[in-house]
C-alpha positions in Angstrom: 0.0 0.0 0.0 1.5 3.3 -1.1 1.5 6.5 0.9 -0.4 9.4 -1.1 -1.6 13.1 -0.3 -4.0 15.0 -2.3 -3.8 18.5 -2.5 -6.7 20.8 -4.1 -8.6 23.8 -2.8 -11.5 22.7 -4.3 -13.4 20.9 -1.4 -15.7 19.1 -3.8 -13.2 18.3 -6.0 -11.2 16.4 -3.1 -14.2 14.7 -1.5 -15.3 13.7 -5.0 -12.1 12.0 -5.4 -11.9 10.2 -2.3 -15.7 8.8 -2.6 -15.3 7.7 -6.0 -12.1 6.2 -6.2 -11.2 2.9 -4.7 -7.8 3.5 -3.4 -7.1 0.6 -1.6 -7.8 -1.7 -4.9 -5.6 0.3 -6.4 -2.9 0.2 -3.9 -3.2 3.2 -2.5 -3.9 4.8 1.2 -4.6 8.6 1.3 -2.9 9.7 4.3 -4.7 13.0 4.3 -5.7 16.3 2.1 -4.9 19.9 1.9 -6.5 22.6 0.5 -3.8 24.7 -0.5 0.5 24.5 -0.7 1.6 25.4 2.3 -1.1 23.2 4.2 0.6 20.3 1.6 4.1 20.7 3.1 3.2 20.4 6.2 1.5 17.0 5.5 4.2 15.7 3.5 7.0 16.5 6.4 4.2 14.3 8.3 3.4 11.6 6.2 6.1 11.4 3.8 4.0 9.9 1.3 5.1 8.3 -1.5 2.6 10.2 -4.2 1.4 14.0 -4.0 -1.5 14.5 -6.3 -1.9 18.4 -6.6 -4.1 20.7 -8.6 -1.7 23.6 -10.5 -3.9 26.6 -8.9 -3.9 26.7 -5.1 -3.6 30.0 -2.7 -0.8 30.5 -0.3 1.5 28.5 -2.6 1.0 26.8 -6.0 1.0 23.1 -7.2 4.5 24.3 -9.2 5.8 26.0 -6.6 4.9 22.9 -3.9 6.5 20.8 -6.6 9.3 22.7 -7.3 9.8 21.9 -3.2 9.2 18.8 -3.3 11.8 18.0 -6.3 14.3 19.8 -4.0 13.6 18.1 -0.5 12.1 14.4 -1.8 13.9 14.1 -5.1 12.6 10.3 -5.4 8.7 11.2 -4.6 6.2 11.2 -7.1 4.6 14.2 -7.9 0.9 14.1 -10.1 -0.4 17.3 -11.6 -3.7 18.2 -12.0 -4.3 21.1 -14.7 -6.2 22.7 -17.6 -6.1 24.0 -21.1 -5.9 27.4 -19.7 -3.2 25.8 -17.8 -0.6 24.9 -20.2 2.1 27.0 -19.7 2.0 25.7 -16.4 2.1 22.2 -17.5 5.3 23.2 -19.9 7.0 24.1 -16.7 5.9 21.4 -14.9 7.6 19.0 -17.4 10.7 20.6 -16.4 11.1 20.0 -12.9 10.4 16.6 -14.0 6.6 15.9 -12.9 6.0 12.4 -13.2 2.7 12.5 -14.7 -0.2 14.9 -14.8 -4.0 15.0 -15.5 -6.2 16.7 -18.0 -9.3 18.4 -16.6 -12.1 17.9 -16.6 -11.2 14.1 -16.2 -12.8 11.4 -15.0 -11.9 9.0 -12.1 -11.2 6.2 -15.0 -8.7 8.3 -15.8 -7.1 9.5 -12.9 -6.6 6.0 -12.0 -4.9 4.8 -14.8 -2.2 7.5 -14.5 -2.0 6.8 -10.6 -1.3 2.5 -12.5 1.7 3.8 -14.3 2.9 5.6 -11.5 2.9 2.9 -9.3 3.9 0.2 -11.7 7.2 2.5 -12.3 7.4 2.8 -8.2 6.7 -0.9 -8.3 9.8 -1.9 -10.7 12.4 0.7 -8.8 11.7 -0.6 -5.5 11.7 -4.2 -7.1 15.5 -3.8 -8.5 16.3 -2.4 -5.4 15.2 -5.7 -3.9 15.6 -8.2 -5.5 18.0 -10.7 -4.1 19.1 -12.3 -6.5 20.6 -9.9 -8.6 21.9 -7.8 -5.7 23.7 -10.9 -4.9 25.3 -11.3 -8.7 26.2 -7.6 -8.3 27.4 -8.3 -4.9 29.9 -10.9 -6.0 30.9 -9.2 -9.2 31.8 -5.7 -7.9 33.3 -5.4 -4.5 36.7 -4.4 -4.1 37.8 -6.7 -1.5 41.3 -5.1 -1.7 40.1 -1.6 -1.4 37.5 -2.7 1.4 40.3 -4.4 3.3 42.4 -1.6 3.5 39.6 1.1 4.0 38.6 -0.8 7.0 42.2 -1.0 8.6 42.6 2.6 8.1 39.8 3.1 10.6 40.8 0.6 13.1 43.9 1.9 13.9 46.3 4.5 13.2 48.6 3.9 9.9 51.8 5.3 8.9 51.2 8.3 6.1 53.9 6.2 3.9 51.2 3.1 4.2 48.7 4.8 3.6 50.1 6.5 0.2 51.4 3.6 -0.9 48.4 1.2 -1.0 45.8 4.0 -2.0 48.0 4.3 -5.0 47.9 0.4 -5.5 44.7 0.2 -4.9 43.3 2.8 -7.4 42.2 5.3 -4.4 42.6 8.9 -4.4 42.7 9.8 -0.7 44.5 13.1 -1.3 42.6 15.8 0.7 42.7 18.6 3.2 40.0 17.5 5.7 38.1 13.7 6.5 35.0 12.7 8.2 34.0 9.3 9.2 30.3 8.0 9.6 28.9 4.8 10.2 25.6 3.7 9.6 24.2 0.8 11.9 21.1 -1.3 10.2 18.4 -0.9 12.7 16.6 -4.5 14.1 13.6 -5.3 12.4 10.7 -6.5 14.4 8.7 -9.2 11.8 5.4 -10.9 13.0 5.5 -14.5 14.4 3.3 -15.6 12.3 3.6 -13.7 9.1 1.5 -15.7 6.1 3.0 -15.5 2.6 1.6 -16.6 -0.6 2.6 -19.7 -2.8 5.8 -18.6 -5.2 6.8 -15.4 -3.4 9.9 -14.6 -2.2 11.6 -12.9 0.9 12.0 -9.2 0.7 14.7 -7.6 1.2 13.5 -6.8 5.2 12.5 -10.5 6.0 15.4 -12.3 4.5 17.8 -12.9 7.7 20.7 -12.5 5.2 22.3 -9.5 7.0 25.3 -9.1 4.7 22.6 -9.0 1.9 20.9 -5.9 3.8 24.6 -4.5 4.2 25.1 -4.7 0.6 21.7 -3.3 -0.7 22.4 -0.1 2.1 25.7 -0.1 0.5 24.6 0.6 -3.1 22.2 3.8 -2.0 25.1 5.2 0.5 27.6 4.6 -3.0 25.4 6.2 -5.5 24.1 9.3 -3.2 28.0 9.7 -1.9 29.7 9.7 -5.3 27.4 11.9 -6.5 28.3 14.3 -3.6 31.8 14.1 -4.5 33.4 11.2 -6.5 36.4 11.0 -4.0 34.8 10.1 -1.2 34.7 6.1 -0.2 31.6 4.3 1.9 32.4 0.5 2.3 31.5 -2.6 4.7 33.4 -2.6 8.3 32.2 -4.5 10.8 28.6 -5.2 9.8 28.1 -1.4 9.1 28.6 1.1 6.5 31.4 3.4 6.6 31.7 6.6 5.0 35.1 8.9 4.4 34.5 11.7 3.4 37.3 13.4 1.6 37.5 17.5 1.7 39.7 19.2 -1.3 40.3 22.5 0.3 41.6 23.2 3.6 38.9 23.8 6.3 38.6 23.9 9.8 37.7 20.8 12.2 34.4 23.6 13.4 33.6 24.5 10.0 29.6 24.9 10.2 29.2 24.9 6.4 30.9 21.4 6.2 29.1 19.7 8.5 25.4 20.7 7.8 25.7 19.6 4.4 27.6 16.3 5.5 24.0 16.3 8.0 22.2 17.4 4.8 23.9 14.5 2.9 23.3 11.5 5.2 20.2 12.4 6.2 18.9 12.4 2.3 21.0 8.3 2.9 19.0 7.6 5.6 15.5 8.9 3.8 16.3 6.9 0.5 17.1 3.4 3.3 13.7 3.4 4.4 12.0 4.3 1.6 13.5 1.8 -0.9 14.4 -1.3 1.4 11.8 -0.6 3.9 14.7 -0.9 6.8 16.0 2.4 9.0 19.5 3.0 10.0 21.1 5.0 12.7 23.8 7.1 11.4 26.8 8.1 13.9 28.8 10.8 12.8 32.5 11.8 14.0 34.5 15.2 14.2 36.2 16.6 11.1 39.9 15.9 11.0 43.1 17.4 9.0 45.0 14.9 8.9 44.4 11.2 7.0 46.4 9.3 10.0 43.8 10.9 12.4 40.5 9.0 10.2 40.4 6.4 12.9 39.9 8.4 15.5 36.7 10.5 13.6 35.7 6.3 13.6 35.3 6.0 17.0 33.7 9.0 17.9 31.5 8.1 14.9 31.1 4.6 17.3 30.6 6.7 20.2 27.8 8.9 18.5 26.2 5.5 17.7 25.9 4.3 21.6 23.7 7.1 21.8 21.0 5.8 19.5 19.6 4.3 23.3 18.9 7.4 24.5 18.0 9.3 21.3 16.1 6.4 19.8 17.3 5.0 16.6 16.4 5.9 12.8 18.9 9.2 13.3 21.6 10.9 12.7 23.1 11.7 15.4 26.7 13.9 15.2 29.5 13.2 18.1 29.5 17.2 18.7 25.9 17.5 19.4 26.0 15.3 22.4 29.8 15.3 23.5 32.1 18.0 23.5 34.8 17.6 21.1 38.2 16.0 22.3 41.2 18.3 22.2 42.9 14.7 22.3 41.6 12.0 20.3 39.9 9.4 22.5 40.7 5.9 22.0 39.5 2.6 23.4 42.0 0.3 23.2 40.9 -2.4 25.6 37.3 -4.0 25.0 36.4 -3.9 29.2 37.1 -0.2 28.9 35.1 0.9 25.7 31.9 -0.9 27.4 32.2 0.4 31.0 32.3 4.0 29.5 29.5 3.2 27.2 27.2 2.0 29.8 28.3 4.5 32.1 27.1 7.2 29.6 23.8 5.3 27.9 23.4 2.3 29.8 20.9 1.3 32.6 21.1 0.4 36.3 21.2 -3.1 35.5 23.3 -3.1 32.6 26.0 -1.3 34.7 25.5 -3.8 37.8 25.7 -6.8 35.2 28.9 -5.3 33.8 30.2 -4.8 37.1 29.7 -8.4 38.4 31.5 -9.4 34.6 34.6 -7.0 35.4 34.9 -8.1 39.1 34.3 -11.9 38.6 37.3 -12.7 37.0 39.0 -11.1 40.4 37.1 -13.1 42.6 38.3 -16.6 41.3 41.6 -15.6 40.1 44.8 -15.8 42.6 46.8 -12.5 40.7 49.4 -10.4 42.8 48.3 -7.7 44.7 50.3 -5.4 42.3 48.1 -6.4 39.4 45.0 -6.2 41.8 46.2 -2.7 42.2 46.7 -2.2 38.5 43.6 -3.8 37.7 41.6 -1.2 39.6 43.6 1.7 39.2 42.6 1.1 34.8 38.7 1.0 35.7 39.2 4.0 37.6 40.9 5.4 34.8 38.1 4.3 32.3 35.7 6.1 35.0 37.8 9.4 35.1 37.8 9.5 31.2 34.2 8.9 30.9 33.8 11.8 33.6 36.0 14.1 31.8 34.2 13.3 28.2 30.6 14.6 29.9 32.9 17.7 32.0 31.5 15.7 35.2 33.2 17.5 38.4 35.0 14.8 40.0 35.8 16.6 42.9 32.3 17.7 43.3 30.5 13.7 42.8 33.4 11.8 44.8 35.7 14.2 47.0 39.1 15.7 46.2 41.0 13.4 44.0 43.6 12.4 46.6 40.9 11.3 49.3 39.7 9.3 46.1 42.5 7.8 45.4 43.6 6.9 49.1 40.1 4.9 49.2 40.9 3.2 46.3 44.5 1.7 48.1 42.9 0.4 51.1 40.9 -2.1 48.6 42.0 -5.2 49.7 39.5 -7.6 48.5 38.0 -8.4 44.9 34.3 -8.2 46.6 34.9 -5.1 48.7 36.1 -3.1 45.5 33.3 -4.3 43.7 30.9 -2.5 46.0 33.0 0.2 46.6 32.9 0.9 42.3 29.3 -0.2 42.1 28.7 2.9 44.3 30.9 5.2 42.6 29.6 4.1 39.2 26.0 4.6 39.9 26.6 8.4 41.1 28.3 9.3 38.1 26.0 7.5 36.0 23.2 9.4 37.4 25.1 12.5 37.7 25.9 12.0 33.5 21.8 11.2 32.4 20.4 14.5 35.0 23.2 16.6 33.2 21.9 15.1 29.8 18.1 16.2 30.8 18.6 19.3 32.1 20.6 20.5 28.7 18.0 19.2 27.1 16.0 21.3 28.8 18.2 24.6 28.9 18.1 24.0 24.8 14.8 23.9 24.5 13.8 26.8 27.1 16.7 29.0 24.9 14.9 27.3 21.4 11.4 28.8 22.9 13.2 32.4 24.4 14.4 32.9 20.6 11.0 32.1 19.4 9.2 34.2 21.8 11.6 37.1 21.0 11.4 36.8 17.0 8.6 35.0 16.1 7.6 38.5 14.5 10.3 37.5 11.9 8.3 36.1 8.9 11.8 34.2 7.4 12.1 32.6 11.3 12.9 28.6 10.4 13.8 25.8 12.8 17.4 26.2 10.6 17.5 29.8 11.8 17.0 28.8 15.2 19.4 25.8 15.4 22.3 28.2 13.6 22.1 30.8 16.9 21.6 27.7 19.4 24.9 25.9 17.3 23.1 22.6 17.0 21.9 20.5 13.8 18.5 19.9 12.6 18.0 16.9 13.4 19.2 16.4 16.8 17.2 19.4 17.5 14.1 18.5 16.3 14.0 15.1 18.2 14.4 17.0 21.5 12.1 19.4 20.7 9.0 17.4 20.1 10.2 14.6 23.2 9.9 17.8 25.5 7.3 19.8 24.0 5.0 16.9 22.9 5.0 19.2 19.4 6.7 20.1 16.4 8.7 23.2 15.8 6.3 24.1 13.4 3.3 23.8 15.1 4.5 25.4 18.4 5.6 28.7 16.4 2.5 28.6 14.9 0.8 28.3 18.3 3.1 31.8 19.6 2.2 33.5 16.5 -1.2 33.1 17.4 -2.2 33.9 21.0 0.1 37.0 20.4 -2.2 37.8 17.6 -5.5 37.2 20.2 -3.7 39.8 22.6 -2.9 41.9 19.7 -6.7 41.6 18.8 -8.0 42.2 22.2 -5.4 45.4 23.3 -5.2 47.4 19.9 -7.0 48.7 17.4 -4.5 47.7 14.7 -6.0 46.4 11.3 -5.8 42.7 10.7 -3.5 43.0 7.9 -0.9 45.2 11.0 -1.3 42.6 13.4 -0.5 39.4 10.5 2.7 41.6 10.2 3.6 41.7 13.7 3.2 38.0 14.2 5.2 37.6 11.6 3.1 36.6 8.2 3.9 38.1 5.4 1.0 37.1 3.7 -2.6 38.7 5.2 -4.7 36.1 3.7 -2.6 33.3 5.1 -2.9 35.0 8.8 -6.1 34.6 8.7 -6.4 31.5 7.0 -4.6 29.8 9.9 -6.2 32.1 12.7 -9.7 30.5 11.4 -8.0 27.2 11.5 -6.8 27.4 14.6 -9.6 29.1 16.4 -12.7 28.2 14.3 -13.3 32.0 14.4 -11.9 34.8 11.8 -9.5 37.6 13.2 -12.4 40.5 13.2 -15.3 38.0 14.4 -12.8 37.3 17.3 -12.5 41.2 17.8 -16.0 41.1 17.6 -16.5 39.4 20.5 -17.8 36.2 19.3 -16.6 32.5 20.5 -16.2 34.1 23.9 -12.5 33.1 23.1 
């Protein structure tokens, strides 16, 4: 069942349409209408439908110009036009943004649905080459680089020599010459199938039931390529671990805080991460690391990228989610060397009360049965309290403040003289900072969005204010944003401006005598009509019936 909107400010015209057409026989599932372009956008940020069926001549914004954003934000959705004779300019222009089909009126619903067949018969065979397994698999076998994937994957598991690293790129065809390097990796997301799930004679797995997981690596792989190389054709994305990796390769020089690089690397993996789930029907958490200058230093953007990606437990997954959005960046790269260390931090930082208590009684265990020296006893707890200062010093804990001065700390730690004794001791220790960490983590989440909701209150008279604008003062991406946001809200960014720019407009309308089209200036609409529009929406009243007294609002 495909995802559709219908957009047409015609009311009859789109109840017509949804009585006399059978969409679900046809394969489609109208997820909502709108009666004019702006109304559209918002539905399609919602839904993210997979068709938008729009008449040419709407108010507020028109089917071209709602196309014309669409083509731009949702290159791979459908677009169906609905237009005249009087209309053909319109439809000229239409042919080149690319519109995949549109509709003669008057027309009947015969004829609607015939064009909405070819659409999703052309739908139908894109999604089906992207899933079919069997020729994925041929392509799998016959293109990989092993050589090249091999290489690419030690260069971001541990530091290389620059002389390595020129010499095999040049025998391995790759062109890693550059001035700056960003790593991301994108984690496949589990997929929750139904335990009894019935299938009809002669079909065959898709793509998302098939438990092949290096299958599901490889078809993520082809999208990540083509979107990548397009981006620019030096950059490399391969397989490392049972995730996607991709370098990006910078030509001119930069700097590791360069704004303009990042968004459009957010820009860039976020269009990935779109194409993922619409295509394959699987979602994937991207983790993103800090720009670096120099190509020895790509393993270390990798584990930050790895470090971003623990965080998909707190955030949820189905993100991007960049290292310097929720840690500050590292004057000295960060490294985990040792396997007991990279999980005690992790769960330190995103882990529960259990998990922390479990990996505790893991750490300590070997201690209990083991007859080592008291020097490596020592040695052995002095490099967890290390992992535990490191992890404290990563989220700018005060250690002094949680756990005493540092020299009462560590003269507690020395008078440890049994395995079980310690184990307590750091059980106790670990929970505090652990708590300390996720209460830091909320209230910044709330300090961001009390300073997202300040700005708002203080501009929302701006009519070019964006959720962009706001995350560019507050020095955040998009995305990250967003997600808190709504989880503290219980709203979009969208829909709470909206909300401001209305009750100021009710206070405006009950304290002045300005005009309508005054106050839809001050609130910050620079179009009249659409203030009032939205005011009607919103309050089931118009601006001067409200001044008028009635609603009793």
């Amino acid at each position: 069942m495909y995802k559709m909107i219908l957009a047409d400010d015609e009311e009859d015209v789109r109840e017509g349409l949804l009585q006399l057409i059978d969409w679900g026989s046809l394969g489609f599932q109208v997820m909502d209408t709108a009666e004019n372009g702006k109304e559209a956008v918002e539905l399609v940020e919602k839904h993210l439908p997979d068709i938008v069926v729009t008449d040419i001549q709407m108010p507020f914004m028109n089917g071209l110009e709602l196309s014309e954003w669409i083509r731009e934000t949702y290159p791979a959705m459908k677009i169906i036009i609905l237009t005249g004779f009087e209309e053909f300019e319109y439809a000229q222009k239409a042919i080149r943004l690319g519109i995949d089909e549109y509709v003669l009126k008057p027309f009947s619903s015969a004829e609607l649905a015939a064009v909405l067949g070819k659409v999703k018969a052309q739908i139908d065979e894109e999604r089906a080459e992207k899933e079919n397994v069997q020729l994925l698999t041929e392509h799998y076998r016959k293109n990989l680089p092993i050589l090249q994937s091999l290489f690419l994957s030690s260069l971001v598991s541990r530091r290389l020599p620059k002389a390595e690293i020129r010499e095999k790129s040049k025998s391995y065809g790759l062109n890693l010459d550059g001035q700056g390097y960003l790593i991301s990796a994108l984690r496949i997301d589990s997929v929750q199938l139904p335990e009894e799930a019935v299938r009809e004679p002669g079909t065959s797995l898709s793509l998302r039931e098939t438990q092949d997981t290096q299958l599901q690596l490889f078809a993520v792989l082809n999208i990540a390529s083509e979107l990548v190389g397009r981006d620019h054709p030096g950059n490399q994305v391969f397989i490392h671990h049972d995730e996607i990796v991709l370098l990006r390769v910078f030509d001119s020089a930069i700097s590791p805080d360069d704004e303009g690089i990042a968004a459009r690397t957010l820009q860039l993996l976020e269009e990935i991460r779109f194409s993922v789930e619409r295509f394959l029907k699987l979602t994937v958490t991207i983790g993103v690391g800090s720009i670096r200058t120099d190509i020895g230093e790509v393993f270390a953007s990798y584990q930050e990228a790895q470090r971003a990606l623990d965080y998909r437990l707190v955030l949820g997954s189905g993100k991007v989610i960049w290292i310097q959005d929720v840690e500050a960046r590292q004057l000295v790269p960060f490294t985990f060397d040792e396997v007991k260390e990279k999980e005690l931090i992790r769960v330190l930082k995103v882990g529960s009360d259990e998990e922390l208590e479990e990996l505790l009684e893991k750490l300590f265990s070997g201690l209990l049965d083991s007859r080592i020296s008291y020097q490596d006893y020592q040695v052995y707890l002095l490099m967890m309290f290390t992992a535990i200062v490191k992890a404290s010093q990563e989220v700018h804990a005060d250690m002094d403040k949680l756990f005493g001065e540092s020299s009462l700390f560590l003269g507690q730690m020395s008078k440890l003289k049994h395995a079980a004794e310690a184990k307590d001791w750091f059980t106790k220790i670990c929970l505090t900072l652990k708590h300390s960490i996720a209460s830091e983590r909320q209230t910044s989440y709330n300090r961001l969005v009390e300073e997202a909701k300040a700005y708002i209150q203080a501009h929302y008279g701006e009519s070019d204010i964006s959720i962009a604008k706001v995350c560019k003062q507050l020095h955040i991406s998009t995305g990250y944003f967003s997600g808190i946001f709504k989880k503290e809200t219980k709203t979009t960014f969208v829909n709470y401006l909206m909300g401001v720019r209305m009750e100021a407009a009710r206070h405006l309308l009950r304290t002045t005598d300005l005009k309508s089209f005054e106050i839809a200036e001050r609130v910050g609409f620079a179009d009249p009509n659409y203030f009032s529009f939205c005011f009607r929406k919103k309050f089931g009243i118009s601006p001067k019936e409200y001044r008028n007294g009635a609603g009793g609002l």
